[in-house]
C-alpha positions as CSV (number, residue, x, y, z in Angstrom):
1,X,-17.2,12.2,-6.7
2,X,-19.6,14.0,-4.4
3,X,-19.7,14.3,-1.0
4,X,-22.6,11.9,-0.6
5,X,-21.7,9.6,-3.0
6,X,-21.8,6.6,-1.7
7,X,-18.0,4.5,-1.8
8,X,-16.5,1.2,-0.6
9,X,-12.9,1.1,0.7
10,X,-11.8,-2.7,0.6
11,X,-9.6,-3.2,3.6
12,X,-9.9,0.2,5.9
13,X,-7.7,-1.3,8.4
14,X,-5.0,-2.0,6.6
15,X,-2.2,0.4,6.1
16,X,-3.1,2.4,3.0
17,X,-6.8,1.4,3.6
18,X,-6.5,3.5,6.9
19,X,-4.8,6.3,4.6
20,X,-7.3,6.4,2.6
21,X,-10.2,6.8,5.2
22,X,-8.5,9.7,6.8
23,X,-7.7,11.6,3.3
24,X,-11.8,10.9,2.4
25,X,-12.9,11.7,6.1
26,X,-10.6,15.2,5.4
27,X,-11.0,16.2,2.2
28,X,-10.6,19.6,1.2
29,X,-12.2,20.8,-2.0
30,X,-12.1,24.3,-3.8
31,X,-14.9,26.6,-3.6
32,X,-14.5,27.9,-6.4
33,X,-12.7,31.0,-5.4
34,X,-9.0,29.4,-5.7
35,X,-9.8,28.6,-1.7
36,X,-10.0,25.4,-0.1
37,X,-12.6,24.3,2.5
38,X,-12.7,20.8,4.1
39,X,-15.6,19.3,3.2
40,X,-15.3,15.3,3.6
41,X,-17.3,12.3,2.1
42,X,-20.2,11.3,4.4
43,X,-21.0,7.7,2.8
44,X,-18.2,5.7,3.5
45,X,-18.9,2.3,3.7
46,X,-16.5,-0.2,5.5
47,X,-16.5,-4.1,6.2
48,X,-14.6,-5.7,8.8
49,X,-13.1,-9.0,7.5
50,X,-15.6,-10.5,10.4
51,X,-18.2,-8.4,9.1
52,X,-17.2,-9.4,5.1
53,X,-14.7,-12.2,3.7
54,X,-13.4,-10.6,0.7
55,X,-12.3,-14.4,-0.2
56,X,-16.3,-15.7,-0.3
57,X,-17.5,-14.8,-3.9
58,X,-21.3,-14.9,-2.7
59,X,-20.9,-12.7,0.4
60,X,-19.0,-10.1,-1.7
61,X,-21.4,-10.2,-4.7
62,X,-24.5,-10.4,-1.8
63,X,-22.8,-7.1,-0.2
64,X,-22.5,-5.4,-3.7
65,X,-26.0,-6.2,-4.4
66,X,-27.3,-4.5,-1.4
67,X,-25.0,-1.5,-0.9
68,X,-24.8,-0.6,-4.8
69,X,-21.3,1.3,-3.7
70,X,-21.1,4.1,-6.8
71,X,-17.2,3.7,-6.2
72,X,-14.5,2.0,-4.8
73,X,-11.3,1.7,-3.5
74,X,-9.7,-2.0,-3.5
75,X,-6.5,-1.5,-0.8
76,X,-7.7,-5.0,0.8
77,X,-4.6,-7.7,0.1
78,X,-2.6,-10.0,1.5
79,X,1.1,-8.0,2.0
80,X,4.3,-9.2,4.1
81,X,7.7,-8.9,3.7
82,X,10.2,-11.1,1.9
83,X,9.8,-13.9,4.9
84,X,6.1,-13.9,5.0
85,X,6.5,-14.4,0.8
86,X,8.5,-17.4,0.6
87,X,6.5,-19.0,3.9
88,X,3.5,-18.5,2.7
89,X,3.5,-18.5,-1.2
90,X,-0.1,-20.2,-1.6
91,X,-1.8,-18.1,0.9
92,X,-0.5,-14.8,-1.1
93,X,-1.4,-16.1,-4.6
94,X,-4.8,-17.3,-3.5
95,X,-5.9,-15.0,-1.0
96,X,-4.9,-12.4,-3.4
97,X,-6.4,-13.4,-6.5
98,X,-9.8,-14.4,-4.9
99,X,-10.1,-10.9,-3.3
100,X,-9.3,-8.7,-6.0
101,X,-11.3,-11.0,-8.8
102,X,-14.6,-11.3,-6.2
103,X,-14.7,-7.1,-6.3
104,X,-13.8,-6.4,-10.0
105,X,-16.6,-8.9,-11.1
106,X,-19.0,-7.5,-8.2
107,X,-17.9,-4.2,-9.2
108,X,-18.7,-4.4,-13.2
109,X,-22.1,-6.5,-12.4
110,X,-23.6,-3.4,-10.2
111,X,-22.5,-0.3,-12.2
112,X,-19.7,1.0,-10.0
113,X,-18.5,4.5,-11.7
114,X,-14.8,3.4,-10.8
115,X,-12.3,1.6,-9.5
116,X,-9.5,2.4,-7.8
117,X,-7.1,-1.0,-7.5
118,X,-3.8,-1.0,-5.3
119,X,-1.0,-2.9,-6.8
120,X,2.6,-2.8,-6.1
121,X,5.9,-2.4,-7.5
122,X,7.0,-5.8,-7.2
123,X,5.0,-6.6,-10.4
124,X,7.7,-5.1,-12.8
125,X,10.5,-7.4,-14.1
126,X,13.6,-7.9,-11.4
127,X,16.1,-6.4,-13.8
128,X,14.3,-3.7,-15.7
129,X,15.8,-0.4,-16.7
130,X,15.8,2.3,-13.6
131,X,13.6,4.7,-13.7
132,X,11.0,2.0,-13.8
133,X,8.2,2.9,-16.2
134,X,4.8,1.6,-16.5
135,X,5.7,0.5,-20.0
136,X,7.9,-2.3,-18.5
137,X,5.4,-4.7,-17.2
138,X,5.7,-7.7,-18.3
139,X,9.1,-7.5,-19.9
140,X,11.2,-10.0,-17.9
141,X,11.3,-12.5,-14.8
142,X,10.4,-11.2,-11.7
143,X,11.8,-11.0,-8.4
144,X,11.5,-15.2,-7.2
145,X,10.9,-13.7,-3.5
146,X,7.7,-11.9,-4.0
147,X,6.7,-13.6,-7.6
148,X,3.4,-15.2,-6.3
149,X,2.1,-11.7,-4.9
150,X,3.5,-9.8,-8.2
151,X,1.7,-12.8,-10.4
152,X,-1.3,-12.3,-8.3
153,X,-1.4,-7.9,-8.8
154,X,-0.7,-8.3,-12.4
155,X,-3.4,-10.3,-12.7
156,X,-5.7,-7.6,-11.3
157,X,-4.4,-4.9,-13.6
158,X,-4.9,-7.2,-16.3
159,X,-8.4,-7.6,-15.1
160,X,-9.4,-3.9,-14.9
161,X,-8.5,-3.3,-18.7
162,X,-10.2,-6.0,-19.6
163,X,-13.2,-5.0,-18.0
164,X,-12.5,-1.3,-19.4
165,X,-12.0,-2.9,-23.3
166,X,-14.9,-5.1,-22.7
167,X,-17.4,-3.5,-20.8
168,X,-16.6,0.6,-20.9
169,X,-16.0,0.5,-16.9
170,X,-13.7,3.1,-15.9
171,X,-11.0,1.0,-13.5
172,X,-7.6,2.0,-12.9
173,X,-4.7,0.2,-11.5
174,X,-2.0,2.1,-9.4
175,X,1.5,0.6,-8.7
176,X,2.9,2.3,-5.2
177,X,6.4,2.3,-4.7
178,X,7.4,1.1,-0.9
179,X,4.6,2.5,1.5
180,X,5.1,3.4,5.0
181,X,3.1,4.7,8.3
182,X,0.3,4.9,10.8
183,X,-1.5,1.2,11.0
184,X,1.7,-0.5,9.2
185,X,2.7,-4.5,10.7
186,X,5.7,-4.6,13.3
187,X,5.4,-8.1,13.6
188,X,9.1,-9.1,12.7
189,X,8.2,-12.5,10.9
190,X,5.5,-11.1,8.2
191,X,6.6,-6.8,8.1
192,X,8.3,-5.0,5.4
193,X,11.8,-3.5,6.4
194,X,11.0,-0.2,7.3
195,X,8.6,-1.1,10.3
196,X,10.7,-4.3,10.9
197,X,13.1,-1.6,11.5
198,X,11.8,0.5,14.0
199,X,10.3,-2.3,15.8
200,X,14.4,-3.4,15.7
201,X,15.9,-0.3,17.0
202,X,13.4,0.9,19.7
203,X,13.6,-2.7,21.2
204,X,17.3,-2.5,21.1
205,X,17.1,0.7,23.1
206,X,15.1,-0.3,25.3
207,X,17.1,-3.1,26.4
208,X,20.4,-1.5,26.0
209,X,21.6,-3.6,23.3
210,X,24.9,-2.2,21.1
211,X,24.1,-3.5,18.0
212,X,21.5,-4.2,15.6
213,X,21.8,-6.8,12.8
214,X,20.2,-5.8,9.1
215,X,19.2,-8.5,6.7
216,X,21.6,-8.0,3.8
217,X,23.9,-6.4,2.9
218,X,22.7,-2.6,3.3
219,X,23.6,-2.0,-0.8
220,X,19.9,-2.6,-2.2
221,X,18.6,0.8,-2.6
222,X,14.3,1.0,-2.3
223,X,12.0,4.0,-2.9
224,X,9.4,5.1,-0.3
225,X,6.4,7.1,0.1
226,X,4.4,8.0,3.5
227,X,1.4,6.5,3.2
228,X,-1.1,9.4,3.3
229,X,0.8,10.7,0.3
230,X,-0.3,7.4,-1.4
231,X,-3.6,8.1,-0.2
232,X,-3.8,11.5,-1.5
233,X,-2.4,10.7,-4.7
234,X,-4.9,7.6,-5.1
235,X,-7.8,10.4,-4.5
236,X,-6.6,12.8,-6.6
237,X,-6.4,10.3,-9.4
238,X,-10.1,9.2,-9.0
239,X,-11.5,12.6,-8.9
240,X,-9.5,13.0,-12.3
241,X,-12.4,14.3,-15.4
242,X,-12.9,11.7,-17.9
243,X,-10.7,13.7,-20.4
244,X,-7.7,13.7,-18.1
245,X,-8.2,10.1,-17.7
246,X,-8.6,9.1,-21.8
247,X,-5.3,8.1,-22.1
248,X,-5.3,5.4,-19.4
249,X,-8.5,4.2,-20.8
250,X,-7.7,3.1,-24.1
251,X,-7.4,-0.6,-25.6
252,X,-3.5,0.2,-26.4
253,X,-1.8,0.0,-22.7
254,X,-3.1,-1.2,-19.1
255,X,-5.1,1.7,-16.9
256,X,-1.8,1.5,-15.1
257,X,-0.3,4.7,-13.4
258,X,2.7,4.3,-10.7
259,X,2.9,6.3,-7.4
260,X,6.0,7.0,-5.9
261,X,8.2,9.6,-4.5
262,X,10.9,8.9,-7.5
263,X,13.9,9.1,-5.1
264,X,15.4,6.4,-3.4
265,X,18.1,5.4,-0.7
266,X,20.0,2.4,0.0
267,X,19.0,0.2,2.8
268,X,22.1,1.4,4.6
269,X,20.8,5.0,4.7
270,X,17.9,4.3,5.9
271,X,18.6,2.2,9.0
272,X,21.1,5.5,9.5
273,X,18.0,7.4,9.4
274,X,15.5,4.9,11.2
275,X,18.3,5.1,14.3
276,X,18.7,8.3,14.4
277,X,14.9,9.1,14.2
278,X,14.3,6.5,17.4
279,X,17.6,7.2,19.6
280,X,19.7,4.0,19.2
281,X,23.1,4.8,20.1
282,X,24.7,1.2,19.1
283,X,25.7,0.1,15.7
284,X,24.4,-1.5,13.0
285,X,25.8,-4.7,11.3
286,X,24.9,-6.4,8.3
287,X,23.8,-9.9,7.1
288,X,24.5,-10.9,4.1
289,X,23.2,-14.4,4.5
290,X,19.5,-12.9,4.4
291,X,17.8,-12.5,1.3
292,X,17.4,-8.7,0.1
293,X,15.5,-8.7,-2.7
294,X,16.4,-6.7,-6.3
295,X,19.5,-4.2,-6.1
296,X,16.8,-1.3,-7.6
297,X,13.7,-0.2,-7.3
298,X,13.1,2.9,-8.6
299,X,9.6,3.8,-10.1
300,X,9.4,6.4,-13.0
301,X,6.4,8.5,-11.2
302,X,6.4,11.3,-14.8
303,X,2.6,10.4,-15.4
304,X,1.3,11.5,-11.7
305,X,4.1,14.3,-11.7
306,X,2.6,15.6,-15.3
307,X,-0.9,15.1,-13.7
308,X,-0.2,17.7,-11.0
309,X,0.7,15.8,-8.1
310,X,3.7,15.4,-6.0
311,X,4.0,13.8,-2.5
312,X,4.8,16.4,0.1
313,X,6.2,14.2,3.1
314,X,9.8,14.2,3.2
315,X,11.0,10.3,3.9
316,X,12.8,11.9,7.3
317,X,8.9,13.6,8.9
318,X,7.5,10.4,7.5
319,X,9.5,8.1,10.1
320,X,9.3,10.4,12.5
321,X,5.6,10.5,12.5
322,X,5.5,6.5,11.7
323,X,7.8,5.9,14.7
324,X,4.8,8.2,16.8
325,X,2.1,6.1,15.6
326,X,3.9,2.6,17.0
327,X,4.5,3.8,20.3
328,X,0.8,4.9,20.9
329,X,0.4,1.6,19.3
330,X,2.7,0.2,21.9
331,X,1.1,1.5,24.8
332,X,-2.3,0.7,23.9
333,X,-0.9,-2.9,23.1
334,X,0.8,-3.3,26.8
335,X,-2.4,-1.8,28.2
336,X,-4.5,-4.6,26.7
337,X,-2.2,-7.1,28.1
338,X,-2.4,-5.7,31.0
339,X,-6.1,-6.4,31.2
340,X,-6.4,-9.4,29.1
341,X,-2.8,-11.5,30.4
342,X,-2.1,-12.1,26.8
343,X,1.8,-13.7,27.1
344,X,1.9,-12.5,23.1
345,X,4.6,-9.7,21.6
346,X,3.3,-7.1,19.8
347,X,1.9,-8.3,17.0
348,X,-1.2,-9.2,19.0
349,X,-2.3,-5.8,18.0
350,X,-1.5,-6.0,14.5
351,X,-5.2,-5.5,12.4
């Protein structure tokens, strides 16, 4: 990619979407004197879901039409945690399929150079074999909790190689392990457990509560990755030559590469950690009437590693600059209450 060349990111709000506009609004490229200069993308093109219903097939193949975007990033989806999964199982299988099947067709009909489209780790098999390699899709039954949003992202990597075998596009699928950060969802009926967590402890503080209950039992161990590593790891891949790319564009095995920080930590730990990173002084107690998911989820990340990339956020910075980002959040939030009387929490904010 050059630094006019023109690219859509699907969902710039979002979590990694946000990620991924600050890496391409920042990105430093070599001079060609083994020196690095930052020298960002300047044709970024972005659609509010106002502005753009990823859902509506003719408004994303009108759009595609008229901004010819030479590449693009797919991060738009529908994500929540294990609650907002078994609520809402139609709305993630739907909303999911029609948004990633409107841009991949859009996509192939107007020539885009390539795709970069953001699974998740929930698509491999509940039970496979830790370190979990990309060879191991498809192997076994998944996880019942998230199976409609797993069925859904499978889907989309199975789209992108057929595309690739069928028409010679050049899409690629990448599978991030747990993500985390700036822009995440605090709203405790729809958030993955990290933020649900911070949200849990600062409020517990605040009120001067001496205890904190965990769903589960605190044994399932998770992997997780700050999300601007995801971001620079999704950018890195894209800007990857055509020869370091053959092998994920073949007709033998899906354009699949998995992104992680391939260490994990049970959910115990990291409520010890998330505590300690926000100042609660109570305790923590456990659930076990919750659901928690798969024991293991641990992705095999040798590919990226092999590639020449590694994430460089240790899990410890990452809540600690996570935890940051919600209490600007926070304040912002209270000061738009403040002028608008909303009686909401403060998931008003959210998107």
């Amino acid at each position: 990619m050059q630094a006019d060349s023109k690219i859509y990111l699907a969902g710039h709000r979002g979590l990694v979407g946000s990620a991924l506009l600050r890496r391409l609004q920042a990105f430093s490229r070599g001079d060609g004197r083994g020196e690095k200069k930052c020298v960002p993308y300047t044709n970024i093109i972005t659609r509010t879901h106002t502005e753009l219903d990823l859902t509506n097939q003719a408004a994303v193949e009108y759009f595609f039409a008229q901004e010819k975007p030479e590449y693009v990033f797919l991060a738009a989806a529908k994500v929540g945690g294990i609650l907002a999964n078994n609520t809402f199982p139609a709305d993630f299988i739907y909303q999911n399929l029609a948004i990633q099947t409107n841009i991949i067709h859009a996509a192939y009909k107007n020539q885009v150079k390539r795709l970069l489209f953001l699974g998740s780790s929930c698509i491999y098999p509940r039970d496979c074999p830790q370190p979990i390699k990309e060879e191991y899709l498809l192997t076994g039954p998944l996880e019942p909790t998230n199976r409609p949003y797993a069925l859904a992202k499978i889907a989309g990597i199975e789209m992108c190689w057929s595309y690739n075998r069928q028409y010679d596009t050049q899409f690629l699928a990448v599978m991030p392990t747990n993500l985390y950060g700036p822009s995440d969802n605090y709203d405790l009926n729809s958030s993955h457990v990290l933020p649900a967590l911070i949200r849990k402890m600062h409020e517990a503080k605040q009120r001067g509560d001496t205890e904190v209950v965990v769903w589960g039992t605190g044994a399932p161990r998770r992997e997780f990755l700050y999300s601007d590593d995801m971001a620079e790891a999704g950018l890195f891949l894209l800007e990857q030559s055509e020869e370091n790319l053959q092998l994920l564009f073949n007709d033998k095995q899906p354009p699949l590469v998995n992104i992680g920080s391939g260490e994990d930590l049970s959910i115990l730990e990291l409520a010890e950690s998330v505590k300690d990173v926000v100042g609660f002084t109570g305790n923590l107690s456990f659930d076990p009437s919750k659901p928690e998911g798969t024991m293991r989820k641990l992705l095999d990340v040798s590919i990226l590693n092999q590639m020449g990339w590694k994430p460089t956020t240790p899990l410890r910075d990452g809540i600690r600059f996570t935890y940051q980002a919600y209490l600007k959040e926070l304040i912002s939030c209270n000061g738009l209450k403040s002028v608008t009387g909303s009686k909401g929490d403060f998931s008003c904010c959210q998107g």
